[in-house]
Structures are given as C-alpha cells and as structure tokens.
C-alpha positions, 0 to 999 in steps of 0.5 A, spaced: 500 500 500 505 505 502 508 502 494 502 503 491 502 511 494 510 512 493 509 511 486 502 515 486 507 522 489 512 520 483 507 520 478 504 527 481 512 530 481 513 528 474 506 531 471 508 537 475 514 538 473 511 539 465 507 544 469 512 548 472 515 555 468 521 555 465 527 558 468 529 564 465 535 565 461 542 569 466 541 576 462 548 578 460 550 584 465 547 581 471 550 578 478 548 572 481 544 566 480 537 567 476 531 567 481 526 560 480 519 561 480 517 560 488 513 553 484 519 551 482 522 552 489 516 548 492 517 542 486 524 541 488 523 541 496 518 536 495 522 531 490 528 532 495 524 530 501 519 525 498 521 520 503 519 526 509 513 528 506 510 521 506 513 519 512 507 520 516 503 514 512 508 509 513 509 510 521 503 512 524 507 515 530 508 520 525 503 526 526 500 528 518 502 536 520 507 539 525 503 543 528 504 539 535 512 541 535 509 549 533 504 549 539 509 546 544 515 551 543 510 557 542 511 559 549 518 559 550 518 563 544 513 568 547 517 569 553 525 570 549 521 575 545 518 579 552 525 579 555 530 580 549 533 573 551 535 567 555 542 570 559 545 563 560 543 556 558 541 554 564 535 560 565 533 557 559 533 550 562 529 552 568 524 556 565 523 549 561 522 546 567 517 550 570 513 551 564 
C-alpha cells in the first residue's frame, strides 16, 4: 500500500514538473544566480524530501502536520521575545522546567 502511494507522489512530481515555468535565461550584465519561480522552489523541496513528506503514512507515530512541535515551543518563544533573551543556558533550562 505505502508502494502503491510512493509511486502515486512520483507520478504527481513528474506531471508537475511539465507544469512548472521555465527558468529564465542569466541576462548578460547581471550578478548572481537567476531567481526560480517560488513553484519551482516548492517542486524541488518536495522531490528532495519525498521520503519526509510521506513519512507520516508509513509510521503512524508520525503526526500528518507539525503543528504539535509549533504549539509546544510557542511559549518559550513568547517569553525570549518579552525579555530580549535567555542570559545563560541554564535560565533557559529552568524556565523549561517550570513551564
């Protein structure tokens, strides 16, 4: 069944790269590497951590989103932006033990 879904993803990411812009040419006089579409850059981000992306249907451990981590650092986050920072590592570990 995970086979059968990988190959389904595959499929997606082949049938979505004919879909995406071309990527423009480097123009004579400009620096630097040229600008990809931000459809491109979500193309390849999702090719190269294919395994990442699918990891919740192959462990059921694995939540679907990672809205679970977010939630648990936002309050030690509050409380560094408030008070500029933690002044030593171990301030920042009490407060973890309180919290």
């Amino acid at each position: 069944e995970y086979d059968a879904l990988q190959h389904h993803y595959r499929n997606i990411l082949t049938r979505g790269e004919r879909e995406l812009p071309p990527i423009p040419t480097k123009q004579n006089g400009k620096r630097g590497r040229v600008a990809k579409s931000d459809a491109h850059n979500l193309w390849e981000r999702l090719k190269e951590h294919q395994s990442a992306v699918l990891l919740f249907a192959r462990d059921s451990n694995v939540p679907f989103t990672n809205n679970r981590a977010e939630r648990d650092l936002r309050m030690s986050k509050v409380k560094q932006k408030v008070s500029g920072c933690f002044r030593k590592a171990e301030f920042a570990q009490a407060y973890c033990r309180i919290s």
